[in-house]
N, C-alpha and C positions, 0 to 999 in steps of 0.2 A: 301365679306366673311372675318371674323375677324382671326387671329391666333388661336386662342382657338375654334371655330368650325372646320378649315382646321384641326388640327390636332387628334380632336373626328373623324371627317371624314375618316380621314386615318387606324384608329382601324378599323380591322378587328376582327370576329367572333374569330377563330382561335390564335388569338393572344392574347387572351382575356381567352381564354382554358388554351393555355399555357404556361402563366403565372399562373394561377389557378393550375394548376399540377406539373410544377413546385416546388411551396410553400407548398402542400399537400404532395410531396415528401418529402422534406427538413424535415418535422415532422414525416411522417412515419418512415423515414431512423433514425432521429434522439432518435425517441423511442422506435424502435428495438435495439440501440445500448445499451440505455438503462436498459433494458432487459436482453440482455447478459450478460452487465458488472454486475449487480446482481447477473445471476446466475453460472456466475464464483467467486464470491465471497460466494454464499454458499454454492461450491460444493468444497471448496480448501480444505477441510477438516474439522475434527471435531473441536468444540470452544475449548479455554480452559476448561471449566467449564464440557464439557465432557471427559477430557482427567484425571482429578484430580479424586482422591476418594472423595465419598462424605462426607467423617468426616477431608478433608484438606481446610482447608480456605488460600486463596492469602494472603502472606504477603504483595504484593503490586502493582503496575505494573506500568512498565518502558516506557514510550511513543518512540518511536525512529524516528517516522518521523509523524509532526504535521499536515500531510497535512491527511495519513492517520492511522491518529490514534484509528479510530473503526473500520478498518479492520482487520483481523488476521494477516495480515503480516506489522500491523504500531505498536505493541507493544509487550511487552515480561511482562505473566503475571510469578511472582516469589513467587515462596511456599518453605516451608520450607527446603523441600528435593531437589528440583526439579526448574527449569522454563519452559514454555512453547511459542515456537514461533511459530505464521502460523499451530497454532494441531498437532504441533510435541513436543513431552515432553524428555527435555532432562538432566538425572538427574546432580546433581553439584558435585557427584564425576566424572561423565563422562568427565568433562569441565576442559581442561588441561590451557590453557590461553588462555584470552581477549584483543585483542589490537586493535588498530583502524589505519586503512589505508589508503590512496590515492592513486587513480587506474594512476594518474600519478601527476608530476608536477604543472599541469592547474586543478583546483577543479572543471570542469565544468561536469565530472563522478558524483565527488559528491565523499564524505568520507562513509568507510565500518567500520563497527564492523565487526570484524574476530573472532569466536570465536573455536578453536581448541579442537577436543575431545578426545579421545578413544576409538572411535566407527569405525569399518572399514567402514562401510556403508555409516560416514556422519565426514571425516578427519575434514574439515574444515566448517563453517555456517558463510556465506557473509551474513551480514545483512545490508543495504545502509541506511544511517543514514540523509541525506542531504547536501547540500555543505556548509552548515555555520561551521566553526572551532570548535567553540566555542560551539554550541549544540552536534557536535559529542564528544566533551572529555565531558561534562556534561554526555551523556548516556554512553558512557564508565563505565566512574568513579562511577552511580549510579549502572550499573551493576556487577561492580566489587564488591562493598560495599554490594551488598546482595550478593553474591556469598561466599567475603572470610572472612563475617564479620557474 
């Protein structure tokens, strides 16, 4: 008896099942998750585009994190009056300062956009911007530049 028949031999029915179940799980599982993560993305609220009147066109939109940038909470669309983040619309006299923050020392949090209102309901808006320096003061600064420009 060679190596390679002893060990066909040794497969059992059963083992052969499940493993097959196994792998049919690991897909199941993995396109239910799928699924969810969808439809918590379009039940986070309304788009911009519903939040805007329809005679205000974007002046433009701000990406904040490029990983998710067509989600509602990866960008900040900015209109004249107004910007909107994640279907919340928050006008630009409401918007007392923008500054950007580190949740500590070590960037491994990752850098926030802070943006401070006048709103009791909503003092402050953390927006995590990514841990590169350099891209959180670019969104800062593009957001400042529509805001106070």
């Amino acid at each position: 008896m060679t190596l390679n028949t002893m060990i066909l031999s040794e497969i059992r029915p059963w083992m052969i099942i499940l493993a097959i179940s196994v792998i049919l799980g690991y897909f199941v599982k993995k396109r239910q998750s799928e699924r969810e993560a969808e439809q918590r993305r379009r039940s986070q609220g309304p788009q911009a585009h519903q939040v805007a009147q329809r005679s205000e066109v974007p002046l433009g939109r701000i990406i904040v994190d490029a990983v998710r940038r067509n989600d509602p909470d990866g960008h900040i669309v900015v209109y004249p009056s107004f910007i909107v983040y994640n279907g919340m619309r928050i006008d630009k006299s409401q918007i007392l300062n923008v500054t950007l923050s580190s949740p500590n020392a070590y960037p491994a949090g990752g850098y926030h956009l802070v943006i401070a209102t006048n709103m009791p309901s909503l003092p402050y808006l953390n927006i995590p911007v990514g841990s590169d320096l350099a891209w959180a003061q670019n969104v800062a600064q593009d957001l400042a530049n529509n805001l106070y420009h």
